[in-house]
C-alpha positions as CSV (number, residue, x, y, z in Angstrom):
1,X,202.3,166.3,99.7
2,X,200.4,164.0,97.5
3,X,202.6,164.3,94.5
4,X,205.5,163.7,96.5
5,X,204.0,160.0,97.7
6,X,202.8,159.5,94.5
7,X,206.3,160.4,93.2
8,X,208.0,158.1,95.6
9,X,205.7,155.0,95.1
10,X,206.1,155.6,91.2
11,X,209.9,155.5,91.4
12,X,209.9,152.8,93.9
13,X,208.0,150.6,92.0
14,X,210.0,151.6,88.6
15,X,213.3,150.5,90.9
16,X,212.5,147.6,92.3
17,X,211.3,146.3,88.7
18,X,214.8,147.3,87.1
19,X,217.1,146.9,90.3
20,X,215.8,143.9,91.7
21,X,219.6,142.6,92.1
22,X,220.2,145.7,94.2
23,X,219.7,144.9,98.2
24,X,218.4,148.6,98.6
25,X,215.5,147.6,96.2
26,X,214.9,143.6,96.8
27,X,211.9,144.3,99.3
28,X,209.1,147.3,99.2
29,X,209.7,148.6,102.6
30,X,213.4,148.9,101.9
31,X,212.5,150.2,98.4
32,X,210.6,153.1,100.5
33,X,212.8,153.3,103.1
34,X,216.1,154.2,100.5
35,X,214.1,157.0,98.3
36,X,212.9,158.6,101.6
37,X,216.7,158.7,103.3
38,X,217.7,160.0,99.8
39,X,215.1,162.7,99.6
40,X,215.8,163.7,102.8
41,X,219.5,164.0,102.0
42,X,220.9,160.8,102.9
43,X,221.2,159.7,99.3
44,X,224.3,156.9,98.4
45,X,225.6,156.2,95.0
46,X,227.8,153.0,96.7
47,X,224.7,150.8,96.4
48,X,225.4,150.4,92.5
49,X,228.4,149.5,92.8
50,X,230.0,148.0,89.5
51,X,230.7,144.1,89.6
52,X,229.8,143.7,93.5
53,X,225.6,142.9,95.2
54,X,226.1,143.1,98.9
55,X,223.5,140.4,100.7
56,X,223.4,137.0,101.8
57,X,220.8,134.5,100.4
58,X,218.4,134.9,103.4
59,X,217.8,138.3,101.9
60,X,219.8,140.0,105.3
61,X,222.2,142.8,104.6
62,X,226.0,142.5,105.6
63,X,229.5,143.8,105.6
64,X,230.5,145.0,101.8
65,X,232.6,142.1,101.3
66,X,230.3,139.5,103.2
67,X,227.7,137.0,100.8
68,X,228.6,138.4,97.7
69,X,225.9,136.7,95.6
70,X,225.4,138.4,92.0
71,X,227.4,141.2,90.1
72,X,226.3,144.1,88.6
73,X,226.8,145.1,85.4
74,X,228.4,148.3,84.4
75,X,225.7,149.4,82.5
76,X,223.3,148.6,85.8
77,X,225.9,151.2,87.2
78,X,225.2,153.8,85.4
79,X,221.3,153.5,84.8
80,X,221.2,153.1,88.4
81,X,223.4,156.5,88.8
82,X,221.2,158.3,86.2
83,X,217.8,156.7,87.9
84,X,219.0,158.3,91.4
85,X,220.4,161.8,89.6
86,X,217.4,162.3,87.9
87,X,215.0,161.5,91.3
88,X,217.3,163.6,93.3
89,X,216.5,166.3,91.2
90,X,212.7,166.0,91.2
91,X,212.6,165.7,95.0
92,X,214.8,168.9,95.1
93,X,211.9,170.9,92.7
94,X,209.6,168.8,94.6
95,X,210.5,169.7,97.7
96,X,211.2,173.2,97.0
97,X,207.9,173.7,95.5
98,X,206.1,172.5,98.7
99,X,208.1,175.4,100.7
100,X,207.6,177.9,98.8
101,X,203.6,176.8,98.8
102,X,204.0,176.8,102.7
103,X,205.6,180.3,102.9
104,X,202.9,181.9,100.4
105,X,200.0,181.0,102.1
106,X,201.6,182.0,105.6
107,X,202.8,185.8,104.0
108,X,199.0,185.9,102.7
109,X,197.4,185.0,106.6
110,X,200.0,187.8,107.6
111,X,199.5,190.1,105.1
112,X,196.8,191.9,106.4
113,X,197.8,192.9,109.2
């Protein structure tokens, strides 16, 4: 459960360093808040979107055409595509990992018996 904070924090911080035009990565607790709802299946690819930042200069989230401020660049398109593919799949082994941990060590208090 450790590594998986630790995992989260690490790409958190490693997103909102590269992303910072990104509204799902301007703030920590919405840094956070997007890797947890993608870890836990909620995951959208929409928020790097090519040529289009969706937020209004008082930092609020809108509509997708509302306060379009700065553009993104096609190649932040696709490092941001890769940077989510490639966290996807560690939370997957991740999170896989910690299940299988959790269903050994319950066979092994059953075992016995």
């Amino acid at each position: 459960m450790v590594v998986w904070i630790v995992i989260i924090i690490m790409f958190g911080l490693f997103a909102q360093i590269v992303f910072y035009e990104v509204v799902s990565f301007t703030q920590p607790q919405n840094v956070i808040i997007t890797l947890l709802e993608a870890a836990m299946g909620g995951w959208d690819m929409d928020i790097f979107v090519y040529g289009k930042k969706y937020s209004c200069p008082d930092g609020t989230i809108t509509a997708l055409n509302d306060c379009v401020v700065a553009t993104l660049n096609l190649a932040d398109t696709y490092v941001g595509q890769t940077f989510m593919t490639f966290y996807l799949i560690l939370q997957i082994v991740v999170i896989l990992n910690l299940v299988i941990a959790i269903l050994a060590t319950t066979y092994n208090e059953y075992s016995e018996f």
